[in-house]
Structures are given as C-alpha cells and as structure tokens.
C-alpha positions as CSV (number, residue, x, y, z in Angstrom):
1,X,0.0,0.0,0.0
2,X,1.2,3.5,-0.8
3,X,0.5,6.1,1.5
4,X,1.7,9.6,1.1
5,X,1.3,12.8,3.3
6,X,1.9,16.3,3.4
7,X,1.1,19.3,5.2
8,X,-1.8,21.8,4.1
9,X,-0.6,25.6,3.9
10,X,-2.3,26.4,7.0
11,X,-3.1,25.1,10.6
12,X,-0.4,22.3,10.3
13,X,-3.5,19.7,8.8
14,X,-2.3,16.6,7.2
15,X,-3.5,15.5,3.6
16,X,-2.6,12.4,2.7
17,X,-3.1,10.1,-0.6
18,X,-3.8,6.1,-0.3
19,X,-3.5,3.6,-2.9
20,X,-2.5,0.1,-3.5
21,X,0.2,0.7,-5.3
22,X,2.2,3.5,-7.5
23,X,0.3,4.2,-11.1
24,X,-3.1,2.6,-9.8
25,X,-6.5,4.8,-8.7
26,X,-6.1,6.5,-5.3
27,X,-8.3,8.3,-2.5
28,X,-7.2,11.7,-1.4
29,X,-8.3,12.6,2.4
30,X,-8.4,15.5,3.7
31,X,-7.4,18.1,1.3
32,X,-6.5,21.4,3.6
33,X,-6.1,25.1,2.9
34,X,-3.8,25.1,-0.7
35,X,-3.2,21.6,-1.0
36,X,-3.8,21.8,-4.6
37,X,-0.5,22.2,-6.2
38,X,1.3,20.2,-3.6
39,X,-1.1,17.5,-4.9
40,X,-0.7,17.2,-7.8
41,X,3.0,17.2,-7.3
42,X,2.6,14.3,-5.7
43,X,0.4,12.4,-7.6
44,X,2.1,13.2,-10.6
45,X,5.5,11.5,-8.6
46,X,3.2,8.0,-8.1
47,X,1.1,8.3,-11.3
48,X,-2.0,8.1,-9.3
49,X,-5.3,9.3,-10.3
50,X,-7.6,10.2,-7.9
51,X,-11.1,8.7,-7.7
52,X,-12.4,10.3,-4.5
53,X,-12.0,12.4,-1.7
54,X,-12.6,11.5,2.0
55,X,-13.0,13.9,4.5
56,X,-12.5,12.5,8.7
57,X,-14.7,15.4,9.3
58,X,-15.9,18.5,8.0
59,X,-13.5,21.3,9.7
60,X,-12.5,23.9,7.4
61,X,-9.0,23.0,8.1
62,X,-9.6,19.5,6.6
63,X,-11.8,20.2,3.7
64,X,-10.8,23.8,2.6
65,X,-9.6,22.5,-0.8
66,X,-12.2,19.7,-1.0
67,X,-14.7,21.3,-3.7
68,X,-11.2,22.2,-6.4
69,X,-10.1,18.8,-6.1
70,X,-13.3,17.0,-6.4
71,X,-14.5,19.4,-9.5
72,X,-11.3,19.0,-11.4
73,X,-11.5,15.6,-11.7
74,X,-14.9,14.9,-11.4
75,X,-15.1,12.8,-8.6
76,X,-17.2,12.4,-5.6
77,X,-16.0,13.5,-1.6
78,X,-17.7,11.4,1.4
79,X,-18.1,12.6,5.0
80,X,-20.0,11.1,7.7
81,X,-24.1,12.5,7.5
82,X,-23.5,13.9,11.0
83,X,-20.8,17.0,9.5
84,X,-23.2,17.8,6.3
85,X,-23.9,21.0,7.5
86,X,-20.0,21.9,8.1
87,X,-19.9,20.8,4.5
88,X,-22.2,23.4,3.5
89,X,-21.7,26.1,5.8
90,X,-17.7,25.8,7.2
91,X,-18.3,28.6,9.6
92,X,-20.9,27.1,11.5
93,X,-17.7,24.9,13.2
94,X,-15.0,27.6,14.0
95,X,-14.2,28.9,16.8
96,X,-14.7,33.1,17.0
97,X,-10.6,33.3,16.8
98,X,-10.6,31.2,13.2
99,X,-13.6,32.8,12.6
100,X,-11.2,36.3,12.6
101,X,-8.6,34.4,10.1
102,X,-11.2,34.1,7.3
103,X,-12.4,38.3,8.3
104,X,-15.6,36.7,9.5
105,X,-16.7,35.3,6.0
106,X,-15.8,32.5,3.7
107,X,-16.2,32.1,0.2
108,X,-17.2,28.6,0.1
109,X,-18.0,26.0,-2.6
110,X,-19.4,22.6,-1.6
111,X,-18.8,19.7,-4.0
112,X,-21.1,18.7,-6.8
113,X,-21.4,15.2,-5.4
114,X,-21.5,14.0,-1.6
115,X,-22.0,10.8,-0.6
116,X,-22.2,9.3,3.0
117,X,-19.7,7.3,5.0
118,X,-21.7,4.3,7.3
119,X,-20.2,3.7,10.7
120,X,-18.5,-0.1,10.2
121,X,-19.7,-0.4,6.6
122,X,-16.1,-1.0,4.7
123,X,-15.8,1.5,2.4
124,X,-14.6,-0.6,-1.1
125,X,-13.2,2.2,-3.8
126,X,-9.5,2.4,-5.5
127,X,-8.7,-0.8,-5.0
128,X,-8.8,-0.7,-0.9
129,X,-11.1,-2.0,1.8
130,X,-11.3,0.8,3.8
131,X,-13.1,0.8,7.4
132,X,-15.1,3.8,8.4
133,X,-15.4,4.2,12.4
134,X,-17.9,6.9,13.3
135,X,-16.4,8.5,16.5
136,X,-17.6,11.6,17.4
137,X,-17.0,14.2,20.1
138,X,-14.8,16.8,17.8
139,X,-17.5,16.8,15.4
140,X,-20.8,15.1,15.2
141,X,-19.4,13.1,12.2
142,X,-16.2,12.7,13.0
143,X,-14.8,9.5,11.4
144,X,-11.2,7.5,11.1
145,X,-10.1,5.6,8.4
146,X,-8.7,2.2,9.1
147,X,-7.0,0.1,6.2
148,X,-5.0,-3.3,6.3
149,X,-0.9,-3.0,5.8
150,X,0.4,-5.7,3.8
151,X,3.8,-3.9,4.1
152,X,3.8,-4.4,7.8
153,X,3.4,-8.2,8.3
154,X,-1.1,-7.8,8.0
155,X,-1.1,-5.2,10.8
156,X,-3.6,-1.9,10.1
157,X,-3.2,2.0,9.4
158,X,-5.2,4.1,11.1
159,X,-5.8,7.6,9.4
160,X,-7.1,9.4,13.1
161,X,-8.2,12.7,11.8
162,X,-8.7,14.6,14.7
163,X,-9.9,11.8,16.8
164,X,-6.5,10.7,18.1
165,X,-2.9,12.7,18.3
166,X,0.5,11.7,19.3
167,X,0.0,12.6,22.9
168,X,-3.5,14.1,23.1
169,X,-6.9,13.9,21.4
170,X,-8.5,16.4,19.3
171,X,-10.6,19.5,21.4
172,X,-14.4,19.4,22.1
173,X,-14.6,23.3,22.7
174,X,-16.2,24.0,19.1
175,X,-19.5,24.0,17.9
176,X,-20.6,20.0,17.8
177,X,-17.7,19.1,19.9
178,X,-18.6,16.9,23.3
179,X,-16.4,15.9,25.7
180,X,-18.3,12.9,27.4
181,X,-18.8,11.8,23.5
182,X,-15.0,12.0,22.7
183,X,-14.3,10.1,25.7
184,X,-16.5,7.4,24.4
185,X,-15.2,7.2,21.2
186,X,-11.9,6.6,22.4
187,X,-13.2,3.9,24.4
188,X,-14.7,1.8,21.7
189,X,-12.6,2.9,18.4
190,X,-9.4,3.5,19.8
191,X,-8.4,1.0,22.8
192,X,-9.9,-2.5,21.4
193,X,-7.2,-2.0,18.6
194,X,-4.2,-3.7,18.6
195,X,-1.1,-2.2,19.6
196,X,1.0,-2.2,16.3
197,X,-1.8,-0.1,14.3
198,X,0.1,2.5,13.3
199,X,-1.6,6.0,13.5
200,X,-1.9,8.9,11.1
201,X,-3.1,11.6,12.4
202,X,-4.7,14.8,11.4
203,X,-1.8,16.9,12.7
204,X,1.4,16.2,14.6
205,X,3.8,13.3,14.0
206,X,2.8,9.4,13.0
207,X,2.4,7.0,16.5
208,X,0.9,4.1,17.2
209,X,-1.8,2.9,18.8
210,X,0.4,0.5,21.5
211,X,3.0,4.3,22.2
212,X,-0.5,5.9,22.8
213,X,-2.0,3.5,25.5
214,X,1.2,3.7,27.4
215,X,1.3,7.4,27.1
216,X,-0.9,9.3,25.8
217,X,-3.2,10.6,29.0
218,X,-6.7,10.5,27.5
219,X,-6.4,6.9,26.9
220,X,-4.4,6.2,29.8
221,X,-7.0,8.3,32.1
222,X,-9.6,5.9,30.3
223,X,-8.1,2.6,31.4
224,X,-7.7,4.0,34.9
225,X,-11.1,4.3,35.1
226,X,-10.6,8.4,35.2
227,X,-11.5,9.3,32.2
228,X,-11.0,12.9,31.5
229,X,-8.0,14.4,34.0
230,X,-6.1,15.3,31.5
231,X,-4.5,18.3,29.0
232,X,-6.6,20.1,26.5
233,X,-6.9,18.5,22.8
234,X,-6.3,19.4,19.7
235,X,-7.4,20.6,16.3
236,X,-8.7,24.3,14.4
C-alpha cells in the first residue's frame, strides 16, 4: 500500500493520498487550505489518479480545498451524515478566533457530489477496503479511516483525523464538539485496537496505537477508570 502525506498551507493539517500501489487509482483525504498544487505534485511522482475524496470530518481545516479537487476531476467527496452542515456552511464549526482568520466570511464552494460514509460499513473504492469508524466528540461526524498494511506483516493504518494525536486527542470546545462523547469514542474505536496499528493523524507526527495507550493521557485516564484528567486537545 502507498500512503503519502503532506502538510496543508495552513493550521499544520495533514492530507494524505492512499493507494494500493504506485500508477493505480487513489483516495485523497483531507485536502487542507492550498493543497492543490502540492497534490498534484505528488500524484504526478506515483502516477495516481484520484477517484475520491474522504473527509475525517468537515473542519475547514480538513476540507478547505475539498470542492477544487473533487470538481477538477470529477469525482465524488464522502463525509459522515452527522458534518453535512459543516460541509455546506464551514463557519458554523470555527471557533470566533478562526472565525477572525477568514475576516468573518468565507467564500465557500461545496462539492457537486456527496455521498455518506456508514459507521463499520467498509468502504470498497481504489482498490482498498477501507473501514469507516464513526467516533464523534470533535464533530458530530467525526470519522477515522482504518486500512489493512500488507507492508507491515497484516497489521492496520489508522488515518485518526482529529480523533487521536501523538499525545493528546483532538478539542471538544467548538461547535458539535462533546467531551463525554470524545471520551467514548476513544473507548470503543481507539483502545480494542491492537497495539502495532500505526496511526496517522490529522496533525502532529505518525504513533501508534500501542505508544498511545502507554502514554498518551486521554487513553491512559480511560483505562484508569478516570476518564478525563487530562491536557486540553487538539485541532482548528
């Protein structure tokens, strides 16, 4: 499996580009504020060709470039039903300090086609089997991306989004954000995997999800049984 990533322009967001192989069909998720020239950089350098986009969640920071990349090929995006509206309206999800980034307005295109990503229904496109976890508590359809990698001996990828971080968990302050829902999320997507699922986050470095259990305290708090006590997350 090739998986490539790069930094948007702005807010340090990830976008990275899965495919089975170099010069086969790809998914692009989460294309970030100017990603478009750095992407086609790279898929030029893999001879991929795009056949969707997937979005974790639908913060502007993770879908500012989604409608340009979806209309200039064509192809569909998918985000979880529950982050529709951030799809059509971004602002309704910033906080009032991003807010002042865009001067209070945003000029905003959604894509021509959307379709929904099912909680636990493999998503089959590009030549993958991807899975789709619904865990909310950043947004109400916050979602990662799990795939199988045969590079690694059959063990998986996760790409977090802003579910999980090296170190912390992504912040339930915005609009649509929920603590107590996080918290669960962490519980039931995050701690039954195994411990050599390595973990691609939304922002920050690559961990996994064994380094994470052991130190991150979000997930440590939760095995305690003290879910919680712990330092403020991440994300826009």
């Amino acid at each position: 499996m090739l998986i490539a990533g790069f930094p948007a322009a702005a807010f340090g967001t990830h976008c990275y580009v899965v495919a089975p192989d170099a010069g086969a069909d790809c998914v692009v998720v989460d294309p970030g504020v100017d990603v478009v020239a750095e992407l086609d950089r790279v898929l030029a350098e893999h001879r991929l060709r795009p056949v969707a986009v997937l979005l974790t969640h639908g913060h502007i920071d993770h879908t500012f470039s989604v409608a340009p990349v979806c209309g200039a090929r064509g192809i569909p995006a998918y985000i979880h039903p529950g982050d529709d509206e951030l799809l059509a309206d971004p602002m309704l999800g910033l906080s009032p300090e991003t807010r002042a980034v865009f001067g209070g307005r945003l000029e905003w295109t959604e894509p021509d086609d959307v379709k929904p990503l099912v909680d636990g229904v493999p998503l089959r496109i590009a030549g993958l089997e991807i899975t789709v976890d619904h865990a909310p508590g950043h947004t109400r359809g916050s979602v990662a991306f799990r795939l199988p990698d045969r590079d690694q001996g059959g063990s998986e990828v996760m790409l977090s989004g802003d579910l999980l971080f090296a170190g912390s968990i992504g912040r339930t302050d915005l609009p649509g954000g929920d603590h107590a829902t996080m918290l669960r999320s962490l519980a039931t997507k995050v701690l039954p995997l195994a411990d050599d699922v390595v973990v691609l986050p939304g922002h920050g470095e690559q961990t996994t999800i064994g380094r994470e259990r052991s130190t991150n305290p979000f997930l440590r708090g939760l095995v305690a049984g003290t879910p919680g006590a712990a330092a403020p997350g991440r994300g826009l």
